[in-house]
TIKOLVEX-571340 format. One line per 8 residues: their letters; for each residue x, y, z of C-alpha. Coordinates in Angstrom, 2 decimals, always signed. Layout:
BEGIN
a) X:Y:Z | ... $
END
This chain:
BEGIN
xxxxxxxx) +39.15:+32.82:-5.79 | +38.25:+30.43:-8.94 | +41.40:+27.79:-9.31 | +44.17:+27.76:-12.22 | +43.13:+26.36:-15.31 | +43.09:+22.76:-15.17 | +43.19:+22.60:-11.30 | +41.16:+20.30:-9.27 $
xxxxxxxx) +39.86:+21.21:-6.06 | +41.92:+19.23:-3.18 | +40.16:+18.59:+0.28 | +41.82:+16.55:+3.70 | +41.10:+13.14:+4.32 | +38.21:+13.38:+6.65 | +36.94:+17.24:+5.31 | +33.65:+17.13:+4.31 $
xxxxxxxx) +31.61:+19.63:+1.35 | +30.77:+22.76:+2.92 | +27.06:+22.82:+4.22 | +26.15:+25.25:+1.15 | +27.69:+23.19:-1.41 | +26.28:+19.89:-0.12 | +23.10:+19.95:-1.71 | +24.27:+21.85:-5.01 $
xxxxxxxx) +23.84:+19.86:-8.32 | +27.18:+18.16:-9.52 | +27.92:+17.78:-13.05 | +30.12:+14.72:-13.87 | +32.05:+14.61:-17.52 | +34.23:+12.37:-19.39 | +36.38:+15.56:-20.96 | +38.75:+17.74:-18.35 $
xxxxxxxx) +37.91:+21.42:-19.55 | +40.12:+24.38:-18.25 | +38.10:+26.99:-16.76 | +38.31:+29.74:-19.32 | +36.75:+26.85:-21.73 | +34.34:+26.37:-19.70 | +33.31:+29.72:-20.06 | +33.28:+30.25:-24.01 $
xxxxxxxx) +31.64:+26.66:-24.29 | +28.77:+27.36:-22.03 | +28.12:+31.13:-24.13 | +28.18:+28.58:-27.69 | +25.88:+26.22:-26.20 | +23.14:+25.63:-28.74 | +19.67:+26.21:-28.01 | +17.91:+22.86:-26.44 $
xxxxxxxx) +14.99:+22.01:-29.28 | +12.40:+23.40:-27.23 | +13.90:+26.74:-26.72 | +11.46:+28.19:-28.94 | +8.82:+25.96:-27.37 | +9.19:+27.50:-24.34 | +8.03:+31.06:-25.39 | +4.78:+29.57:-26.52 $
xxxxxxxx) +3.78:+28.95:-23.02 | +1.57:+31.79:-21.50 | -0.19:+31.25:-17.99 | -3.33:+32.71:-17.10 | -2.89:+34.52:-13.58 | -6.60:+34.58:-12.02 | -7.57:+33.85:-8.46 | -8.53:+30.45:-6.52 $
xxxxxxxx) -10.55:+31.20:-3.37 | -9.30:+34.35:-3.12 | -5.73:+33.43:-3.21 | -3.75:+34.39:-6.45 | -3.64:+31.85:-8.99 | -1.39:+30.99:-11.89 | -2.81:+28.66:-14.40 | -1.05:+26.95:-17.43 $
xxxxxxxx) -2.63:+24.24:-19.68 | -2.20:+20.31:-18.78 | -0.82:+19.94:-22.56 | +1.89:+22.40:-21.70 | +2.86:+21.54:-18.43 | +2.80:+17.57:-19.43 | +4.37:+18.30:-22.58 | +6.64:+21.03:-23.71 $
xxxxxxxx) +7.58:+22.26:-20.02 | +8.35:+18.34:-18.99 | +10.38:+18.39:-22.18 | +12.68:+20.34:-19.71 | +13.53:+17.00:-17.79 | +13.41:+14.59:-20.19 | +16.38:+12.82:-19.20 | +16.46:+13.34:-15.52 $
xxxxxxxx) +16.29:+10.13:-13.36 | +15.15:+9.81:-9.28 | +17.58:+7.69:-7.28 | +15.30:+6.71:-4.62 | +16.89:+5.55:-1.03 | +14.79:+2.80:+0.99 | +16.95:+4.18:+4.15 | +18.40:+7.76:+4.42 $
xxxxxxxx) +20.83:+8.29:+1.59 | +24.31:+8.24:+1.78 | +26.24:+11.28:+1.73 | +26.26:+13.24:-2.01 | +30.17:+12.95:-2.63 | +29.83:+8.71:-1.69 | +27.01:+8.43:-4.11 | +29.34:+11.21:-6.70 $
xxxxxxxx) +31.93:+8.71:-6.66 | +30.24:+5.93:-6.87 | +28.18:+6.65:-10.28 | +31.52:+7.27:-11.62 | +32.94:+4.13:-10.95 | +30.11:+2.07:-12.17 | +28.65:+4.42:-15.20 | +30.51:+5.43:-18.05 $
xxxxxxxx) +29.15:+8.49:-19.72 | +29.73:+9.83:-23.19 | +28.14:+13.39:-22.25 | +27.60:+14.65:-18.47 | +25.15:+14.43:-15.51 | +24.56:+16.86:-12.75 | +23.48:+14.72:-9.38 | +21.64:+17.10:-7.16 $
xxxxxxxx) +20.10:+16.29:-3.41 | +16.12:+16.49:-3.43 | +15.99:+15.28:+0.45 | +17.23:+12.39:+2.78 | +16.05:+9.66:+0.93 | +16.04:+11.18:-2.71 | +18.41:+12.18:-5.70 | +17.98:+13.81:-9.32 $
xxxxxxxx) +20.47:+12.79:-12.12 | +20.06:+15.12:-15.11 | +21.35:+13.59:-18.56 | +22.61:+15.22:-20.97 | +23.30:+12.19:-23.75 | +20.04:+9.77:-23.84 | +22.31:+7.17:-24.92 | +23.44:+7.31:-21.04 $
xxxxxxxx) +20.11:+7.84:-19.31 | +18.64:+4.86:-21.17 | +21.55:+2.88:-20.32 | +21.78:+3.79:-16.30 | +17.63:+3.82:-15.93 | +17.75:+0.07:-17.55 | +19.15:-1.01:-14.61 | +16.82:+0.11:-12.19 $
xxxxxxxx) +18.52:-0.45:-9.20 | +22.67:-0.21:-8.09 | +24.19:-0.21:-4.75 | +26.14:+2.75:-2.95 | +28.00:+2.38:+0.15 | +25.99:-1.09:+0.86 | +22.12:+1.14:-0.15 | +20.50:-0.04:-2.80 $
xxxxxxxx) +19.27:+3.07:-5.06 | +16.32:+2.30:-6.98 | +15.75:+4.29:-10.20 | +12.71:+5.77:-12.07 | +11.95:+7.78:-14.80 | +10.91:+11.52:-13.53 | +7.75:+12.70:-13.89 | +5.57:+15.79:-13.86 $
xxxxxxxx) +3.71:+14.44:-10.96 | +6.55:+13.33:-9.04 | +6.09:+12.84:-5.43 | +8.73:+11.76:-2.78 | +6.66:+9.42:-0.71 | +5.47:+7.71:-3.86 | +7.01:+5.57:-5.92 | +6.19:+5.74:-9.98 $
xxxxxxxx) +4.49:+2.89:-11.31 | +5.95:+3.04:-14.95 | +9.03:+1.23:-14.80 | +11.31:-1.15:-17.79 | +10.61:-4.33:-17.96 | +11.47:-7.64:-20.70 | +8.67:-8.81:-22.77 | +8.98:-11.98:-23.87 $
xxxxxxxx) +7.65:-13.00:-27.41 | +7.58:-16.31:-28.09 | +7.45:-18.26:-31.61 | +7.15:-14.90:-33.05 | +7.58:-15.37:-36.94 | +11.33:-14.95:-37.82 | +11.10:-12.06:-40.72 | +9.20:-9.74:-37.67 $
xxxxxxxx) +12.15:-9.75:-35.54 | +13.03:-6.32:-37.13 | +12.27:-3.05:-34.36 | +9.72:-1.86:-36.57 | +7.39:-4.78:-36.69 | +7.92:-5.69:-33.79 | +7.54:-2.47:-31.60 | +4.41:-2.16:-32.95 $
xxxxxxxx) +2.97:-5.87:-31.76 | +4.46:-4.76:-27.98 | +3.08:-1.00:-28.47 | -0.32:-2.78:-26.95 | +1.63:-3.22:-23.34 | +3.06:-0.11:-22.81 | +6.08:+1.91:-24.34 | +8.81:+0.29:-27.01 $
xxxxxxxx) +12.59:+0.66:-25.55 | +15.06:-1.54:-27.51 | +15.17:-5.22:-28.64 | +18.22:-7.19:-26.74 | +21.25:-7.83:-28.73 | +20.42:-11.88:-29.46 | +17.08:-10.70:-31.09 | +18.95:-7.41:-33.05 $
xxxxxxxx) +21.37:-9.79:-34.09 | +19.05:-12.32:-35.13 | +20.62:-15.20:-33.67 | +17.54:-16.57:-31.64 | +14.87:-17.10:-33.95 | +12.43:-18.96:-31.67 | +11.92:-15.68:-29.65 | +11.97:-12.12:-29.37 $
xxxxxxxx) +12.66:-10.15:-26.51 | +12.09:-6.38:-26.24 | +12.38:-3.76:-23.30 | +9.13:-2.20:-22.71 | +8.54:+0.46:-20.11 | +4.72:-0.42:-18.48 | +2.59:+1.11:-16.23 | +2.43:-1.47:-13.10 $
xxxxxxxx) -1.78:+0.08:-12.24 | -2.84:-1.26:-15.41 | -3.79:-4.56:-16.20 | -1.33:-6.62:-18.73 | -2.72:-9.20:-21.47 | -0.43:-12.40:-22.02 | -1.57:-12.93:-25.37 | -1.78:-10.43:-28.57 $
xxxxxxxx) -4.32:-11.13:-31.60 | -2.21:-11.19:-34.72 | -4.07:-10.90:-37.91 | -2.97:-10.89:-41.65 | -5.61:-9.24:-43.81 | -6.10:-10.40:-47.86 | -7.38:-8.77:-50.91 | -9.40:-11.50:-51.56 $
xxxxxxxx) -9.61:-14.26:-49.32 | -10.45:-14.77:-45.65 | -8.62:-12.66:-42.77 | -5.65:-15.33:-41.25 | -4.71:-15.12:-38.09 | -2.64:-16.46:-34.98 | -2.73:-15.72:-30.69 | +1.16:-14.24:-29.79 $
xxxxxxxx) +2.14:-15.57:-26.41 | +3.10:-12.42:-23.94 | +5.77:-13.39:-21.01 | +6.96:-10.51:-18.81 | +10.54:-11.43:-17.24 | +11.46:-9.40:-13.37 | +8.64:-7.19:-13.07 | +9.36:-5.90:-9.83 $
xxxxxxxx) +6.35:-5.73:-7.40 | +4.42:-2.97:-6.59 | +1.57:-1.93:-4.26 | -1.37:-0.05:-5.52 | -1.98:+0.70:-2.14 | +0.60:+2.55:-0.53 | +1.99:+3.16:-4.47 | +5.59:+1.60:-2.86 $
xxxxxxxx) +7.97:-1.07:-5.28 | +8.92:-4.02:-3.52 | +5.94:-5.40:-2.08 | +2.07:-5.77:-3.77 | -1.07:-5.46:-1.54 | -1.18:-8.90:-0.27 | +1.73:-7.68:+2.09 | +1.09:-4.29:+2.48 $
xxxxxxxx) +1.56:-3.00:+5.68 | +0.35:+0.11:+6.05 | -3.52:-1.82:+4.23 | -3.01:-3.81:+7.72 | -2.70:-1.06:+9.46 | -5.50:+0.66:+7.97 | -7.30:-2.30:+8.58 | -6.66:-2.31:+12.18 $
xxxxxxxx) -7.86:+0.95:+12.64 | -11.00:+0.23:+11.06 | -11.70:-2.74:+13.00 | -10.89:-0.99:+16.66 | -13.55:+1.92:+15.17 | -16.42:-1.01:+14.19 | -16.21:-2.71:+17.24 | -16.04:+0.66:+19.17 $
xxxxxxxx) -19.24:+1.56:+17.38 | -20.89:-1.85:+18.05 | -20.08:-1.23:+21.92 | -21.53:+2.03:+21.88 | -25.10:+0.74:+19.51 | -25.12:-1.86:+22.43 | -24.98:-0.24:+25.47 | -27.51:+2.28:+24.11 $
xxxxxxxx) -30.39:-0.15:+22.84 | -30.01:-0.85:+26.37 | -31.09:+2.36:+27.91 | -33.57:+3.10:+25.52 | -35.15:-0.18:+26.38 | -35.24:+0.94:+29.89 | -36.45:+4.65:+29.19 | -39.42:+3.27:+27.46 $
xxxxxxxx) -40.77:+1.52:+29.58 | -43.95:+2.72:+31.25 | -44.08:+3.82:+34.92 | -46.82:+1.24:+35.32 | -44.52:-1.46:+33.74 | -41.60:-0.61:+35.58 | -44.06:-0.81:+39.22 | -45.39:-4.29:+37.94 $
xxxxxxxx) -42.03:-5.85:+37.04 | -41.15:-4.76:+40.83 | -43.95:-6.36:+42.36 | -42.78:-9.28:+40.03 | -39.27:-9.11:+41.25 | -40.35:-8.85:+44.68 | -42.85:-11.96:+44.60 | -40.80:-14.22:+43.31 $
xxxxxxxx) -38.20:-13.44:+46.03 | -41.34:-13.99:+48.53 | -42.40:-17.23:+46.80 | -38.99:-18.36:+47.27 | -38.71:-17.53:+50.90 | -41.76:-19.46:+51.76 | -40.84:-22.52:+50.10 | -37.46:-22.62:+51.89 $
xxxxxxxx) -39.64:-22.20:+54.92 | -41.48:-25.67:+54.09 | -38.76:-27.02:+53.12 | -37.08:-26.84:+56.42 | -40.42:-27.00:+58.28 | -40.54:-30.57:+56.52 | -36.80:-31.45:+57.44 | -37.75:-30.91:+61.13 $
xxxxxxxx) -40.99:-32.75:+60.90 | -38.86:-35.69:+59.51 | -35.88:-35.22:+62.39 | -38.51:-35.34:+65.60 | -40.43:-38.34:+63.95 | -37.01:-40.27:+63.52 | -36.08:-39.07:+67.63 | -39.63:-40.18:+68.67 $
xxxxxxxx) -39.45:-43.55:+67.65 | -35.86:-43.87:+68.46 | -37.17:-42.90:+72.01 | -39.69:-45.43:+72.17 | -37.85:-48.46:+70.44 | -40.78:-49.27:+68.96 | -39.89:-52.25:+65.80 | -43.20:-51.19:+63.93 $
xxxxxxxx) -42.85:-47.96:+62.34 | -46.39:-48.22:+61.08 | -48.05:-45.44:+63.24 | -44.98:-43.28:+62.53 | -44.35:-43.86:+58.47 | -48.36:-42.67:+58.71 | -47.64:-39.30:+60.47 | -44.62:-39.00:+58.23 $
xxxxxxxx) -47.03:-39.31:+55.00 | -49.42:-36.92:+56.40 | -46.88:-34.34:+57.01 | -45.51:-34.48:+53.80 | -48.92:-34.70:+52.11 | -49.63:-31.01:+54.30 | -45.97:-29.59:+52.92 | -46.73:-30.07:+49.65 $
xxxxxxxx) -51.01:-28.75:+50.03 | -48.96:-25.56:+51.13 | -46.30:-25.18:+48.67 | -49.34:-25.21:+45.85 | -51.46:-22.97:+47.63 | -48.41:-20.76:+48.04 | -47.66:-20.67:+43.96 | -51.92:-20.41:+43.59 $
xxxxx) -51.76:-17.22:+45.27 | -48.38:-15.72:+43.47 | -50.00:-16.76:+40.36 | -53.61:-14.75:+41.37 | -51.50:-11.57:+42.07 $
END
């Protein structure tokens, strides 16, 4: 049952919006209408201006793949059917939003609004507010960011190709102007020296007022992908004499940051996480690779080897070990030599080691004929 005119809906402290009214758009107004005028004011609503526009649009319906298709022209669906949403505004949530009636209220309290705006839920982390009166979308979408309920809601300007895990990069920003001459601080000389950055907004009230004349400063919404000058060419063209000319100084004041990477405000690349974590992945993968190209020039050096090769490098293997064994063998044939020797003439207490130191010499002369005859014959094989 619809409530007497001029009712408002009551609800407990503590009842929460039914489940099927929690994610239904919300229209907020500065004027208290009865029901019944409601009714007659919606039927004498004019026509939005592209009413008529709308009818022009005709789709082509072919097939894609072999699935049906429906095709419309990029100048339509960029232009007359984004006319539709002109003045709607995403309230983007870093952290899951807070509930729609907190962020309801809220917008209240901190906007005033000459016309209405219907808040809607798009998800967890995303809202649409859709103006009515432009004066009150340009003044809540120049702020670009409040806090609800201790959140801070960013804002951008919808677009065609909106997409909930992106954020736009066309945002408001102030463009600073410098020693601009004093008689072009009027909005249409000046728009058109800041029309080379991106789109005219508004001047700020000291330079509309004309009460700072060492500077202008003008609100220009800018595409963060595309690379801004900070200095304009200004030339003044004569009849007849010689082009004059001076260089404008560009400033840009709180251009918030933004990440071509992940296409996310707050942060640029440098700090990008998910780059690092790209990066990471494609490290683990190269080295992975390299492992892999390793162990395999490996094998292949082993599988092409010739049975003949792989027989002599045995007989290699297997000589050296034997060349090794012997020479331990006259090594300790030599240490034994030199133990009796030192017994014997311990034995015979003889004080001239002459005879002995002799024998020693020979011995050691016959160790070493053997050792080289030993390499001789690894060396002949």
């Amino acid at each position: 049952m619809d409530p007497q005119d001029g009712a408002v809906l009551t609800r407990l402290e503590g009842q929460s919006t039914p489940s099927h009214m929690a994610n239904q758009p919300f229209e907020l107004s500065d004027t208290k209408l009865t029901y019944a005028t409601k009714i007659i004011s919606s039927s004498n609503t004019p026509n939005p201006p592209n009413r008529h526009g709308r009818h022009s649009v005709v789709a082509t319906h072919t097939t894609y793949n072999g699935v049906p298709a429906v095709l419309f022209k990029a100048s339509d669906y960029y232009g007359v059917m984004a006319e539709e949403c002109k003045l709607t505004i995403v309230g983007r949530f870093l952290k899951p939003r807070p509930q729609i009636d907190k962020i309801r209220s809220k917008f209240k309290e901190l906007i005033s609004i000459k016309g209405s705006v219907k808040i809607g839920v798009y998800d967890n982390y995303n809202v649409f507010l859709d103006f009515t009166n432009e004066d009150n979308f340009s003044t809540f979408w120049f702020r670009r960011v409040i806090e609800i309920e201790g959140q801070q809601m960013w804002l951008q300007k919808w677009s065609p190709d909106f997409k909930p895990e992106e954020d736009l990069p066309i945002a408001p920003v102030w463009v600073l102007l410098p020693g601009l001459p004093f008689h072009m601080h009027i909005w249409n000389y000046v728009k058109q020296v800041v029309s080379i950055i991106g789109t005219p907004l508004e001047m700020d009230l000291a330079t509309r007022g004309r009460t700072r004349p060492s500077m202008a400063k003008v609100r220009v919404e800018i595409d963060f992908l595309k690379d801004q000058p900070n200095s304009a060419y200004v030339g003044k063209i004569f009849d007849d004499a010689p082009q004059k000319e001076f260089v404008q100084k560009i400033e840009f004041e709180g251009v918030p940051k933004y990440c071509k990477f992940c296409r996310k405000l707050g942060h640029n690349i440098i700090n990008c996480r998910a780059l690092e974590r790209k990066k990471a992945a494609e490290n683990r993968v190269l080295n992975d690779q390299k492992t892999a190209d390793n162990q395999g020039g490996e094998n292949r050096v082993l599988d092409a080897q010739t049975p003949e090769e792989n027989r002599m490098n045995t007989v290699a293997n297997q000589n050296g070990q034997n060349t090794e064994f012997d020479c331990q063998k006259v090594d300790e044939t030599r240490k034994t030599s030199d133990e009796r020797q030192k017994l014997d003439a311990k034995q015979t207490g003889r004080k001239n080691d002459g005879p002995s130191l002799a024998r020693q010499n020979s011995v050691s002369k016959q160790n070493e004929e053997n050792r080289i005859l030993i390499h001789q014959n690894f060396v002949s094989k």
